[in-house]
C-alpha positions as CSV (number, residue, x, y, z in Angstrom):
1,X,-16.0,26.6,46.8
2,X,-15.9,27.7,42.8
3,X,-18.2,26.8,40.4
4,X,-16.1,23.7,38.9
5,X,-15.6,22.4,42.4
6,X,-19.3,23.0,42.9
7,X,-20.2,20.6,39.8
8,X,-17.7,17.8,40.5
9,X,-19.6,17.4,43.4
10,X,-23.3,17.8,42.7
11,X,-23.8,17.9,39.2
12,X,-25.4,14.6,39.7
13,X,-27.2,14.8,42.3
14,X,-30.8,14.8,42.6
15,X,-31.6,17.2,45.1
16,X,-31.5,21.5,44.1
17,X,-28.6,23.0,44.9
18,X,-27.1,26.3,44.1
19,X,-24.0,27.8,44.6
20,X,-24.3,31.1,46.5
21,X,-20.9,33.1,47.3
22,X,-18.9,29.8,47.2
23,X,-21.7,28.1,49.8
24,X,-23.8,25.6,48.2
25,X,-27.1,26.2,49.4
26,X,-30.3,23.9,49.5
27,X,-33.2,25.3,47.2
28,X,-36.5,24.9,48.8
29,X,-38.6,21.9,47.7
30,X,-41.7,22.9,45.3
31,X,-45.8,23.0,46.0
32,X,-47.7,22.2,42.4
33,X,-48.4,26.0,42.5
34,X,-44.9,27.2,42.2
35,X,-44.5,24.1,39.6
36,X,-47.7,25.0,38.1
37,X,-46.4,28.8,37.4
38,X,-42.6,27.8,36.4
39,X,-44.2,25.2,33.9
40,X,-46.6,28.1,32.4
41,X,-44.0,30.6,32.3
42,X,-41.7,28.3,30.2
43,X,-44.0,26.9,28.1
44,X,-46.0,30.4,27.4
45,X,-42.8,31.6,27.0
46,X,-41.5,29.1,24.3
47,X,-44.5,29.3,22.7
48,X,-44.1,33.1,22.0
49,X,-40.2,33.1,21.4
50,X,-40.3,30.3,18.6
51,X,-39.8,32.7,15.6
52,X,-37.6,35.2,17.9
53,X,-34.0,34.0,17.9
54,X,-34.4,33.7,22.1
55,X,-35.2,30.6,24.3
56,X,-36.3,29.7,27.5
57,X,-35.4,27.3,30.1
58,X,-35.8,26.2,33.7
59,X,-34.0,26.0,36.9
60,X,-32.3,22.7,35.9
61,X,-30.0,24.7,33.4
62,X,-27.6,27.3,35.9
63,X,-27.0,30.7,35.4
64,X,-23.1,31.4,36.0
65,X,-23.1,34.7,37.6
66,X,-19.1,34.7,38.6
67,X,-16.8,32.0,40.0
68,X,-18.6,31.7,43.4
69,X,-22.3,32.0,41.8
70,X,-23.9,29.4,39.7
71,X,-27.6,29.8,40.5
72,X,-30.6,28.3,39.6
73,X,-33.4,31.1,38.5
74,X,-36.9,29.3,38.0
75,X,-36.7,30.6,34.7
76,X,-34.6,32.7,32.2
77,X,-34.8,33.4,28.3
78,X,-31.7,33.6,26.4
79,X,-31.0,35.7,23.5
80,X,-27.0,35.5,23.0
81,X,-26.3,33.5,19.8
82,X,-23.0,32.6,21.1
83,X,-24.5,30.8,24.2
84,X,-27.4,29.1,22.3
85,X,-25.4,27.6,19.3
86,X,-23.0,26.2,21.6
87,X,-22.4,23.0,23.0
88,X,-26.0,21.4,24.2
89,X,-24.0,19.3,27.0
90,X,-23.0,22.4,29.6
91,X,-24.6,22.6,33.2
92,X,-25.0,26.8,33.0
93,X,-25.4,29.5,30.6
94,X,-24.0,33.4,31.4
95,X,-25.7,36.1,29.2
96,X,-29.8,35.8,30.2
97,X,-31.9,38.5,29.0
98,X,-34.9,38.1,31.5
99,X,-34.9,36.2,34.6
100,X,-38.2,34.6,36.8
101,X,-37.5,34.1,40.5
102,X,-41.1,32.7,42.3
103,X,-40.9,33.4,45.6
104,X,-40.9,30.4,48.3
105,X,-41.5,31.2,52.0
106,X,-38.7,30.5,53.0
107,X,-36.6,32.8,50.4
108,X,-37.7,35.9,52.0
109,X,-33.9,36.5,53.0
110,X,-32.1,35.0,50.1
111,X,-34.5,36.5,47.1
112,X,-32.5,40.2,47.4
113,X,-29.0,39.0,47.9
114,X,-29.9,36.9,44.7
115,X,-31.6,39.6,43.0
116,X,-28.4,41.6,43.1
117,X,-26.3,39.2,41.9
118,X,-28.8,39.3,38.7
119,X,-28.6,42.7,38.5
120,X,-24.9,42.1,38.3
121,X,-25.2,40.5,35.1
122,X,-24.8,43.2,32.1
123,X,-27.3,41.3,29.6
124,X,-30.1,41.0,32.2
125,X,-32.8,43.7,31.2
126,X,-35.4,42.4,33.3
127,X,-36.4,40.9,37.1
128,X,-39.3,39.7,37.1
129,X,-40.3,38.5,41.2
130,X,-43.4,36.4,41.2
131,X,-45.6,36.0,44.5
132,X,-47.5,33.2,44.3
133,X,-50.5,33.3,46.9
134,X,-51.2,36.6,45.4
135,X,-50.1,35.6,42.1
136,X,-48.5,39.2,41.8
137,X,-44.8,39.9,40.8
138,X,-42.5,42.4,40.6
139,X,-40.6,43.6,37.7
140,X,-37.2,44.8,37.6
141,X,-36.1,47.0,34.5
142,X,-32.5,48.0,33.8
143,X,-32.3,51.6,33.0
144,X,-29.6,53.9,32.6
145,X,-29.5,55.1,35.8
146,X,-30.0,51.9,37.5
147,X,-33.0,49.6,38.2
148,X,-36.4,50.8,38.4
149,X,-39.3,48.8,39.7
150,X,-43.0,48.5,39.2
151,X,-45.6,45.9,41.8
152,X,-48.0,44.6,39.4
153,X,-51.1,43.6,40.6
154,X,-53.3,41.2,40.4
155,X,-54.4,40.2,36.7
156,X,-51.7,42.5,35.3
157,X,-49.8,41.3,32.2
158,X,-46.4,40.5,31.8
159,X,-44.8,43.4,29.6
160,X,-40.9,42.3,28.3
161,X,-38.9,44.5,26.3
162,X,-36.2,42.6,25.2
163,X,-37.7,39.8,24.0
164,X,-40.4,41.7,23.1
165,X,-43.3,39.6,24.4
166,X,-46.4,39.4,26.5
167,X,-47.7,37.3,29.1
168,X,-51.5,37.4,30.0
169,X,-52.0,37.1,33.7
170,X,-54.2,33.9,33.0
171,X,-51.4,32.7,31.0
172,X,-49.0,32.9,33.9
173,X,-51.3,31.7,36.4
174,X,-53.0,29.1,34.7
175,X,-54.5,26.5,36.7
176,X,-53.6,28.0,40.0
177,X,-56.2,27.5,42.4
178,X,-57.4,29.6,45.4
179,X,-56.0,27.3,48.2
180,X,-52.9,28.8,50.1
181,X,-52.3,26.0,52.5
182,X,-50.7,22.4,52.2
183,X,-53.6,20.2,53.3
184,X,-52.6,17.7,55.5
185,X,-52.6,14.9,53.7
186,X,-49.9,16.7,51.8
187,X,-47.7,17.4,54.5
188,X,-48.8,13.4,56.4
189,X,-49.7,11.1,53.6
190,X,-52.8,10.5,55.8
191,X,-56.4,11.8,55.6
């Protein structure tokens, strides 16, 4: 499947689907904690980039990688004028300067085939990979000789070159509690 077959046919839809070497593929649903971070990332984000020429958005806009990838990142700023002074009614954007996976347990196995297919992308500087129990991430840096990576710990900032901008931990992480567990009422509906 390509990417306009892949939006004749769920381009409506309700449920998160990305397109992953011509397979559409089922994203995994959300806990608040993984909304919680995408939401802080975007907003701290947009707060920062206002005066900068960049912008943010969430999965709901796709990243176009080739034909056979449209993929939904949790987040990604754009910087490309091109891209951002364009039409307001298109499903994906192509040129992202950083991108925000968060990891899910169950996208263990899919986070590095879809890492690589960010690192694909020439105008991608940064990867940043954000484990949320630990609320760690790694960060992905474009170099000349390839990709280097650095495991931040826990209370580290966020430090992006291009845009240049910094995230506090407590800005990421903001109202992310200790618990690690659905409860059951969560997963039942029932005490």
């Amino acid at each position: 499947m390509n990417v306009a077959e892949f939006l004749s046919n769920y381009a409506d839809r309700d449920d998160r689907v990305e397109l992953l070497d011509g397979v559409p593929v089922a994203l995994p649903v959300h806990t608040a904690r993984i909304s919680r971070i995408a939401m802080n990332i975007t907003t701290q984000i947009h707060r920062h980039l206002e005066t900068r020429g960049c912008q943010v958005f969430g999965e709901s806009l796709y990243l176009r990688v080739d034909d056979q990838n449209l993929l939904a990142p949790n987040a990604a700023i754009y910087c490309d004028r091109a891209e951002l002074d364009g039409p307001d009614d298109v499903y994906f954007f192509c040129k992202p300067s950083v991108i925000f996976v968060i990891l899910t347990p169950d996208e263990g196995s899919r986070e590095p085939k879809r890492r690589a297919k960010f690192q694909a992308i020439r105008s991608v500087s940064t990867i940043v990979v954000i484990e949320p129990a630990a609320k760690t991430f790694m960060q992905y840096e474009r170099a000349s000789d390839g990709w280097s990576v650095v495991e931040k710990p826990y209370g580290s900032a966020l430090e992006l070159r291009h845009p240049a901008i910094t995230l506090e931990a407590d800005e990421m992480f903001r109202h992310i509690g200790p618990r690690t567990q659905i409860d059951g009422y969560a997963i039942t509906g029932a005490d």
